[in-house]
C-alpha positions, 0 to 999 in steps of 0.5 A: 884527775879533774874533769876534761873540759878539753876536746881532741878528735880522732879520724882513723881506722879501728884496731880490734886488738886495742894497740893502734888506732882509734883505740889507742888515740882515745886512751892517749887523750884520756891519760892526757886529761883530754876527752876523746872523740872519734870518726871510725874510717875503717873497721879492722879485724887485727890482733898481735899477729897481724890484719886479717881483715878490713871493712870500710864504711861508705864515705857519705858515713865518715863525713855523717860521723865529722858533721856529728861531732864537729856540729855538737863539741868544742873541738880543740885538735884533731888527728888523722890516722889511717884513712885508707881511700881517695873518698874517705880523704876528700869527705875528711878534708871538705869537713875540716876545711873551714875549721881553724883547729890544730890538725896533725896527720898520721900518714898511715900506709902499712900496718906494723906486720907488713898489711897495706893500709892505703891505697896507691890513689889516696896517696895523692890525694892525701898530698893534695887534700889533707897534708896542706891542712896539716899544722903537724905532719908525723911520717916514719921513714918508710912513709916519709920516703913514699910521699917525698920521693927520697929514697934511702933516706938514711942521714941528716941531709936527707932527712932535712930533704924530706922536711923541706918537701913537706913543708913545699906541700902545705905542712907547717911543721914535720916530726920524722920519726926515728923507729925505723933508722934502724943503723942508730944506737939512739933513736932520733926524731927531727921536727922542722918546725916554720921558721926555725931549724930542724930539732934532733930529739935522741931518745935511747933505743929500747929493747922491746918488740912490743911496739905496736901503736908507736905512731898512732899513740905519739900523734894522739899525744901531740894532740892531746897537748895541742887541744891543752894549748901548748905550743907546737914544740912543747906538745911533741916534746912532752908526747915524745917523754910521753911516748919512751915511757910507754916504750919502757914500760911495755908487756907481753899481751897476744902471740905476737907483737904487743901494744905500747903501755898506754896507760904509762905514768898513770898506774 
């Protein structure tokens, strides 16, 4: 592999198992070709069996770790995961306003074993302060549900609904993902890109239970392919391939629900 010469940044929590996070940004930025830097929101004390634990870093902290990396690399895209509090989202914000980077947020609300992840007050502010930012938004059904207001949001009609009411609120594009629509024999995934109609992209449904990460692992790869250049369709297509092959070539590690394999079509 050729030396990165590209940069992506990750502002998200810390998995201490590996599988989601800052942790599985950067090793989807490395198996991209893209160099991985990271702005830590909270740190998590987390394995296959759930979080046990959080510590969260003063705000004043998150944006010393933003003014760091932003003053002193060439940042080509950027990603939010999971930003926890109304302060860690306003300081995130106020660092990328003046920014003209790709930027595409991972709503993160609720841990894949069921640990809350944001509080009730940073949901407005994660639509008033970074969703209106955002060149791509990435929610799954629940959290596309929670800031939309939609509820059920169980067929196309409404799934275009949720698009629209993205859009309203500042988003250029939306990928509502497919994972929790559990009814469907394929998984589908809509992107609503700006003026153009919303893609279906099917996917076949693998079998596995090891599927921590899944979000956190797809929006870094979306990055990863925006800080290389390509176009907004092309960067989801390509993440979403990116992303069934991960699915595919999953394993047991830890007691309880494993990681995606990050390392797909590498090794």
């Amino acid at each position: 592999m050729n030396r990165p010469l590209d940069c992506a940044l990750t502002i998200a929590g810390s998995d201490s198992g590996g599988g989601a996070g800052i942790q599985a940004d950067l090793k989807a930025f490395a198996v991209h070709g893209v160099y991985g830097l990271s702005v830590i929101t909270v740190l998590t004390a987390q394995n296959t069996l759930g979080v046990h634990g959080l510590s969260v870093p003063e705000p004043g902290f998150v944006a010393l770790q933003m003014e760091s990396v932003l003053d002193d690399f060439p940042v080509k895209a950027a990603k939010t995961g999971m930003l926890f509090s109304r302060e860690i989202i306003v300081e995130v914000a106020n660092s990328l306003r003046n920014r003209t980077i790709p930027l595409v947020v991972d709503p993160v609300c609720m841990s894949q074993t069921g640990h809350k992840l944001l509080q009730d007050e940073a949901v407005n502010a994660l639509k008033k302060h970074i969703i209106p930012m955002s060149d791509l938004i990435t929610p799954n059904k629940p959290e596309a549900e929670l800031f939309t207001g939609i509820k059920n949001m169980n067929d196309p009609e409404k799934i275009l609904e949720g698009i629209r009411i993205f859009r309203e609120m500042g988003a250029k594009s939306v990928l509502i993902k497919g994972g929790h629509f559990k009814n469907q024999k394929e998984m589908i995934d809509w992107l609503g890109i700006y003026n153009t109609d919303p893609l279906p992209i099917q996917k076949s449904r693998i079998n596995t239970r090891n599927t921590h990460g899944t979000g956190c692992t797809l929006s870094a790869a979306i990055t990863a392919n925006l800080a290389k250049g390509m176009d907004m369709q092309r960067a989801v297509l390509k993440a979403r391939n990116y992303l069934q092959q991960a699915l595919q070539t999953t394993f047991d590690l830890g007691r309880g629900d494993g990681p995606v394999n990050h390392l797909a079509g590498l090794v």
